[in-house]
N, C-alpha and C positions, 0 to 999 in steps of 0.2 A: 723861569727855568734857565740853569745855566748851559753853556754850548757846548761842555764836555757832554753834558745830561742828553741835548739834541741829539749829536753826533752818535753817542750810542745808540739813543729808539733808533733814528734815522739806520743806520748801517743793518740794527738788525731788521726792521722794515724789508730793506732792497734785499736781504739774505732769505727771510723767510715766506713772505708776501711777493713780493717780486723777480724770487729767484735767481739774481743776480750769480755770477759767478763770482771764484774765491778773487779772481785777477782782479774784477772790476770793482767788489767790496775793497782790494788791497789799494786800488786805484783813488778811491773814491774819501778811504781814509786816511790817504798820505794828503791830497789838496785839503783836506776839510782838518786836519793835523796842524798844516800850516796857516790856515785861516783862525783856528782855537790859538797857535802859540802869537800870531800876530795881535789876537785882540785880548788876550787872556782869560780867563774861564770868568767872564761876566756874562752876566744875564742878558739873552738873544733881546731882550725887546729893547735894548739901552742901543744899538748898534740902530743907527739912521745911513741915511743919504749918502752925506759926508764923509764920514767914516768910512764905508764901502768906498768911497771915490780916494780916498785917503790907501786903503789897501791894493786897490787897483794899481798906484802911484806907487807901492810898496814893488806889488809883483812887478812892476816895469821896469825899475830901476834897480835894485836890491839883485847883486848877484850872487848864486846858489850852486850847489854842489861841491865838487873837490878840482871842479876844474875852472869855478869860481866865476861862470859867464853869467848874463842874465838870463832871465826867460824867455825864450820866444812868443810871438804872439799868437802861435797855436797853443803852446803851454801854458798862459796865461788864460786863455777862453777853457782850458780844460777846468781849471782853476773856477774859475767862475760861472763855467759849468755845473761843479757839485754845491756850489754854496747856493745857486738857484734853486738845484736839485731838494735840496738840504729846506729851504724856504718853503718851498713849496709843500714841499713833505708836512711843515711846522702847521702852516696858515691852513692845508689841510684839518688839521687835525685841533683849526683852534686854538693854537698855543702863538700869543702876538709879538709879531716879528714883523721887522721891514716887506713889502711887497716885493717878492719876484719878479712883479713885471718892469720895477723898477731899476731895475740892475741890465743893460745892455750889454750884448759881446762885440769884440771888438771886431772892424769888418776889414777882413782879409782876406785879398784880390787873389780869386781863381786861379788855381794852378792852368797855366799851358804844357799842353806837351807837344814836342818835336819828334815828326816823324822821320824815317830816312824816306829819301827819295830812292824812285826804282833804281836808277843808276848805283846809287848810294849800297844801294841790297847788293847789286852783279856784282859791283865789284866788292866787297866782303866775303863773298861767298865766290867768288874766282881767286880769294887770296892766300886759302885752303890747299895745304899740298896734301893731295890724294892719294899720291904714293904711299904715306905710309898711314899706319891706322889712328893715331894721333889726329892724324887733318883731319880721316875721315871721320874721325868720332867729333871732333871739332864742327866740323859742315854738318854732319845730322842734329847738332844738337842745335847750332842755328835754323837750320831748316824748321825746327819741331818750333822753336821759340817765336819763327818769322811766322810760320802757318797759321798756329793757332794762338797767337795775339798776346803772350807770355811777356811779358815784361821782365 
């Protein structure tokens, strides 16, 4: 089976079986878009190891859009996300293709976040001129964002 052939059952699978939304089908056929025009409409089971390590090296380096950056390494696991997705889908249903377990995402260190310090808060919210309704709508709208943990 070719990959254009996958990529169709596949999408409509997660559309009618799995309910997917239209975003996440749009999502899902743009990465798996780029993985078919990378390897060309050849038959899933010719696609090994290699190759996949080969496309990885594509997504890393190869830069894309109109602003012509590369991908990020979250964008590149989303990438690699659907084609496991996609794999998995396949080896379900018996049709032979590389293992998904074989294919790893890349590992990407834990966002931190930085709180303000109390000080940090009085003085933000002492910086607020009250006088007029501007500051005050300014200070309630901090206050609402500090209270209940709003980002």
């Amino acid at each position: 089976m070719n990959i254009s052939q996958c990529i169709h059952k596949f999408l409509i699978y997660l559309e009618v079986e799995k309910n997917k939304s239209k975003k996440t089908l749009e999502n899902y056929q743009h990465y798996l878009n780029r993985f078919l025009n990378y390897f060309g409409d050849i038959a899933i089971h010719k696609i090994d190891s290699n190759q996949m390590q080969d496309y990885r090296v594509f997504l890393n380096r190869e830069n894309f859009g109109p602003r012509s950056i590369p991908l990020s390494k979250k964008t590149q696991n989303y990438h690699i996300i659907a084609v496991r997705a996609l794999l998995k889908y396949l080896s379900k249903n018996d049709i032979e293709c590389l293992s998904p377990e074989k294919i790893e995402l890349i590992s990407i260190p834990k966002r931190t976040v930085d709180f303000l310090e109390p000080k940090e808060i009085q003085d933000l919210m002492a910086s607020f001129d009250t006088s007029t309704i501007l500051g005050l709508r300014n200070k309630a709208i901090c206050e609402v964002l500090f209270s209940t943990g709003l980002r």
